[in-house]
VMD Tcl script that builds the backbone (N, CA, C; Angstrom):
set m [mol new atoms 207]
animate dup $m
set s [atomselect $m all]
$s set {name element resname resid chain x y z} {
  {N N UNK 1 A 1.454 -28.151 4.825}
  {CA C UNK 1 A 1.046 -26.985 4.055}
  {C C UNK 1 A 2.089 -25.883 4.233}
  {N N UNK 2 A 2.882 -25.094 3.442}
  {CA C UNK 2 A 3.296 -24.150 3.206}
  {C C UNK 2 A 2.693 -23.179 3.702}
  {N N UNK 3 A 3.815 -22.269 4.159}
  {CA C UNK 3 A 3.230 -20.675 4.710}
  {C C UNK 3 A 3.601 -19.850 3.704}
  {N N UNK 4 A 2.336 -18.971 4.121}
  {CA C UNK 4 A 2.086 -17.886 2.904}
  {C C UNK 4 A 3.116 -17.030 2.800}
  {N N UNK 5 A 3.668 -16.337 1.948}
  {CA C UNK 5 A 5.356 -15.478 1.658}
  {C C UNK 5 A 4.530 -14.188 2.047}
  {N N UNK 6 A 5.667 -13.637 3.301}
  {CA C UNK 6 A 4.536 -12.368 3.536}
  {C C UNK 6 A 5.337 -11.312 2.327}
  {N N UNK 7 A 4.510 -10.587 1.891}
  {CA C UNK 7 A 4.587 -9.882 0.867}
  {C C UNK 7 A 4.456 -8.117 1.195}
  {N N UNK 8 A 5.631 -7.300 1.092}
  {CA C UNK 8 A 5.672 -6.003 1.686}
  {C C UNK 8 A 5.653 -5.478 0.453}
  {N N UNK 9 A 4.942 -3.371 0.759}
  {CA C UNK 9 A 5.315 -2.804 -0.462}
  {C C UNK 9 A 5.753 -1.725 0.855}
  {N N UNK 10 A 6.766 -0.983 0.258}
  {CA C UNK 10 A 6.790 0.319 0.126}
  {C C UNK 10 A 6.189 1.968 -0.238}
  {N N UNK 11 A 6.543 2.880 0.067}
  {CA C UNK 11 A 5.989 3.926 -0.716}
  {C C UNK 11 A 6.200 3.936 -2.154}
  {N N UNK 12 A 7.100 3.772 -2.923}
  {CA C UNK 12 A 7.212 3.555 -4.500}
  {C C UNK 12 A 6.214 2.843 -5.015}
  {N N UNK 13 A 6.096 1.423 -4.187}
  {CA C UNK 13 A 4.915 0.143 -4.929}
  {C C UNK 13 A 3.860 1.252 -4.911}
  {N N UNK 14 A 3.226 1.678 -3.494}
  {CA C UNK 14 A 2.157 1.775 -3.204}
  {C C UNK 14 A 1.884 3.224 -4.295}
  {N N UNK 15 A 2.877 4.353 -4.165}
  {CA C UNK 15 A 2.998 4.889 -5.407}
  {C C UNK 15 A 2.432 4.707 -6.784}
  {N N UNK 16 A 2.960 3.298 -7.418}
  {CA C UNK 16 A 2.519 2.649 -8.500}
  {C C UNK 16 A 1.340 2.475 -8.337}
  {N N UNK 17 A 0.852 1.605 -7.425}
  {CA C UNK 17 A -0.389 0.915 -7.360}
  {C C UNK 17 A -1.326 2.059 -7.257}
  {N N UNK 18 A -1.715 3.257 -6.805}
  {CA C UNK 18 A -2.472 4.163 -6.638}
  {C C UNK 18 A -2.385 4.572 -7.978}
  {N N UNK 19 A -1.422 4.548 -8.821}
  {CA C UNK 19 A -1.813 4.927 -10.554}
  {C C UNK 19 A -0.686 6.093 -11.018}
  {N N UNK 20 A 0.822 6.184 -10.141}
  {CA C UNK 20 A 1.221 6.966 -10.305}
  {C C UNK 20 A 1.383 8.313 -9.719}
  {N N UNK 21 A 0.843 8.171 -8.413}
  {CA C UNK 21 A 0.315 9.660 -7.680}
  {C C UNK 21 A 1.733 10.479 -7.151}
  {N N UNK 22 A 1.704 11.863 -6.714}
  {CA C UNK 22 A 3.178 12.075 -6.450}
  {C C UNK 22 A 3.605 11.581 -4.953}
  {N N UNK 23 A 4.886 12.148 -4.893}
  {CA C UNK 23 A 5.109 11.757 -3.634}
  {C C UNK 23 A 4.368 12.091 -2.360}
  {N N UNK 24 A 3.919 13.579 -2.777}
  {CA C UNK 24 A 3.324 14.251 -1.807}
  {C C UNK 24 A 2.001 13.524 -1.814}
  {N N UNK 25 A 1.447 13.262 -2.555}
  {CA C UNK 25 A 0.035 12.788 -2.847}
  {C C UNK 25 A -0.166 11.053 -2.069}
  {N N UNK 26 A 1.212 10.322 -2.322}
  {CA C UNK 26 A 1.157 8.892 -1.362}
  {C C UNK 26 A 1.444 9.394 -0.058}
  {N N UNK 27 A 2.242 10.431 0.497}
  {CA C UNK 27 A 2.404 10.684 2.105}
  {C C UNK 27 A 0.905 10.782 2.710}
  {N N UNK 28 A 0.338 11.754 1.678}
  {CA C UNK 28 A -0.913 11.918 2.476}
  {C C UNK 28 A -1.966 11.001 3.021}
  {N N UNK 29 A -1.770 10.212 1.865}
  {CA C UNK 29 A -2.816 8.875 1.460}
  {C C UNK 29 A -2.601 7.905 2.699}
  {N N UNK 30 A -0.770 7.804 2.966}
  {CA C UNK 30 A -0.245 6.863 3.901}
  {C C UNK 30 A -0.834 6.979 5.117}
  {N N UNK 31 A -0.677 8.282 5.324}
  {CA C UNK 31 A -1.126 9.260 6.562}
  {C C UNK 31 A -1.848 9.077 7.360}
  {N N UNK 32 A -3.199 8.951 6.342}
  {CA C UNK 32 A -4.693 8.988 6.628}
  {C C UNK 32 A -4.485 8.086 7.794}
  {N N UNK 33 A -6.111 8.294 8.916}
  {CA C UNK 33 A -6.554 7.439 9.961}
  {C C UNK 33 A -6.578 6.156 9.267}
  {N N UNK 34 A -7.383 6.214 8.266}
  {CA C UNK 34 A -7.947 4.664 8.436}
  {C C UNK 34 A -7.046 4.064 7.070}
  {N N UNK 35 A -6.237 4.407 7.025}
  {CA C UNK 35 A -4.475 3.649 5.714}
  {C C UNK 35 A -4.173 2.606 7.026}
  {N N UNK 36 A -3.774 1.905 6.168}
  {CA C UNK 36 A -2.822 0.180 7.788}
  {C C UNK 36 A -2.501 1.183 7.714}
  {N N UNK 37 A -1.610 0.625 9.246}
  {CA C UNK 37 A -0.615 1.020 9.564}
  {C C UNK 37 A 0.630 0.274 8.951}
  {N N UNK 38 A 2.017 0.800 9.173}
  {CA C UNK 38 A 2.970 0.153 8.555}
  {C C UNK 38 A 3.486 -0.599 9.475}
  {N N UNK 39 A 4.157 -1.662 8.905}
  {CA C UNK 39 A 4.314 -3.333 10.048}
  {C C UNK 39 A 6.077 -2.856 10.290}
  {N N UNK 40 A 6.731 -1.645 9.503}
  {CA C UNK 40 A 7.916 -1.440 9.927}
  {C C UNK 40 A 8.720 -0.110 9.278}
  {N N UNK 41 A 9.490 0.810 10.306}
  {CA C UNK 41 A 9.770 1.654 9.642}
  {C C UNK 41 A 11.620 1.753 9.240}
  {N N UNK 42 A 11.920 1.367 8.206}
  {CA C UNK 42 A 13.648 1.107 8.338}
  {C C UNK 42 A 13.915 2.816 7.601}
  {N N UNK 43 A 15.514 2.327 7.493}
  {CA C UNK 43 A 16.037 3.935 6.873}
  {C C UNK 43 A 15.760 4.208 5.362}
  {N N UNK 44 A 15.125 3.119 4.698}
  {CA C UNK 44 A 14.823 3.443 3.500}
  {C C UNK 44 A 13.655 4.580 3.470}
  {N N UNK 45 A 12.519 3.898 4.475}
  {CA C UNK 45 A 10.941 4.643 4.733}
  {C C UNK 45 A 10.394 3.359 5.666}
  {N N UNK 46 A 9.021 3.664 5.458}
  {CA C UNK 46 A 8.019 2.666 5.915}
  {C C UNK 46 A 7.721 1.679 4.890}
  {N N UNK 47 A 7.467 0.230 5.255}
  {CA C UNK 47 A 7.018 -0.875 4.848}
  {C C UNK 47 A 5.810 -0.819 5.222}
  {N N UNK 48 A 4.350 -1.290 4.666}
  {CA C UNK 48 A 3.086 -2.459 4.752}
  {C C UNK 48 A 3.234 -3.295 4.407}
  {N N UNK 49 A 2.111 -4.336 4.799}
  {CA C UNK 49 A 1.898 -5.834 4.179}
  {C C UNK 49 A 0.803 -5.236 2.816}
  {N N UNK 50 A 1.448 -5.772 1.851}
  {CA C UNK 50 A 0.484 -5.655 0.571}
  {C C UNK 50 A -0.754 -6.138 1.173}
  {N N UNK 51 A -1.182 -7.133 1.723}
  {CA C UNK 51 A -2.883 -7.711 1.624}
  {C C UNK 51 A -3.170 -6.763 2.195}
  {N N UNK 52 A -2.813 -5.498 3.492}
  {CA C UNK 52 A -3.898 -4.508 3.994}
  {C C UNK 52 A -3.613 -3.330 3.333}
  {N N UNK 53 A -3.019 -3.063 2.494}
  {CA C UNK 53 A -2.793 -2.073 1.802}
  {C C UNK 53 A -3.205 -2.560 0.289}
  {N N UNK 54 A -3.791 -3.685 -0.530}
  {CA C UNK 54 A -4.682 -4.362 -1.278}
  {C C UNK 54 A -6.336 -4.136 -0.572}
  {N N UNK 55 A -6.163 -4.417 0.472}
  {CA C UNK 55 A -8.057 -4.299 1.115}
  {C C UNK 55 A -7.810 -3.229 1.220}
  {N N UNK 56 A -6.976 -1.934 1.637}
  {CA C UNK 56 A -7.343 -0.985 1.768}
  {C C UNK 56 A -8.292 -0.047 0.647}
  {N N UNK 57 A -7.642 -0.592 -0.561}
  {CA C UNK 57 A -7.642 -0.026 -1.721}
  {C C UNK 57 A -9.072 -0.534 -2.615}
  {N N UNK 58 A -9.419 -1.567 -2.063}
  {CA C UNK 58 A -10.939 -2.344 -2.708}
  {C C UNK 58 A -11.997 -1.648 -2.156}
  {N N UNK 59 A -11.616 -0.548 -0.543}
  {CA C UNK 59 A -12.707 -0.074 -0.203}
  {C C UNK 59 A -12.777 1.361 -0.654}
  {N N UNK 60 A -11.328 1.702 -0.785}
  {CA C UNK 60 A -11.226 3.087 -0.778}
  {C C UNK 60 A -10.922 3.799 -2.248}
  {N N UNK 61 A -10.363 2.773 -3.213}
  {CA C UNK 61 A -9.879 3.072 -4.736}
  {C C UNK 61 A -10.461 1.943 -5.557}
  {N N UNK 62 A -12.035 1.895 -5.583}
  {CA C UNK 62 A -12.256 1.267 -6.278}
  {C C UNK 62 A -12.191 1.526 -8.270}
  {N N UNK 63 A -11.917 2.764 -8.236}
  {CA C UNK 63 A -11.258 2.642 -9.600}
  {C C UNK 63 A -9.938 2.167 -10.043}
  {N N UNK 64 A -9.073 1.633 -9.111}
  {CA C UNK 64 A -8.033 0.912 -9.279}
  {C C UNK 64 A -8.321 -0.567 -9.138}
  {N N UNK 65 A -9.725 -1.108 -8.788}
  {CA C UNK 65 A -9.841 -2.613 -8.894}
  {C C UNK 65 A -9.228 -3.572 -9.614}
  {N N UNK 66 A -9.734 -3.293 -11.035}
  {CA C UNK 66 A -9.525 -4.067 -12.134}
  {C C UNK 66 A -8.130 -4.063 -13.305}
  {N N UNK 67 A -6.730 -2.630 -12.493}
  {CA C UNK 67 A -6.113 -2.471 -12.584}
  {C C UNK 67 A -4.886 -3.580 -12.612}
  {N N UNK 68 A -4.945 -4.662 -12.093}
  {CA C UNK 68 A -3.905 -5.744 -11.510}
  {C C UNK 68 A -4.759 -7.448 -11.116}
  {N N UNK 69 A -5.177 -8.169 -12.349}
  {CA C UNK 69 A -5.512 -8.669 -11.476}
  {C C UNK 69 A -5.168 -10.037 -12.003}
}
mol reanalyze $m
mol bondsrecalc $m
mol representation Tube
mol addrep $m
């Protein structure tokens, strides 16, 4: 069996995926206590794994559900 392709977003994706919000508006979001945490921080910014930053978003933006699917 094949391993799963781990799959990262950035602040830009996560940007997108929230619907366009500004920059200031994803820092905050990132911020929050209960946002993952990020699995790495290089000189571009911070990385997540899309799947906890996907569950994050099913509990917390459920008007973005049906956005991507």
């Amino acid at each position: 069996m094949a391993a799963k392709p781990i799959r990262l977003m950035g602040a830009h994706e996560i940007r997108i995926r929230l619907g366009g919000v500004s920059r200031q508006r994803a820092y905050q979001i990132t911020s929050r206590a209960d946002f993952p945490k990020p699995v790495a921080d290089l000189a571009q910014g911070k990385v997540w794994m899309t799947d906890d930053v996907e569950a994050w978003m099913k509990v917390h933006r459920r008007d973005l559900d049906d956005s991507e699917d």
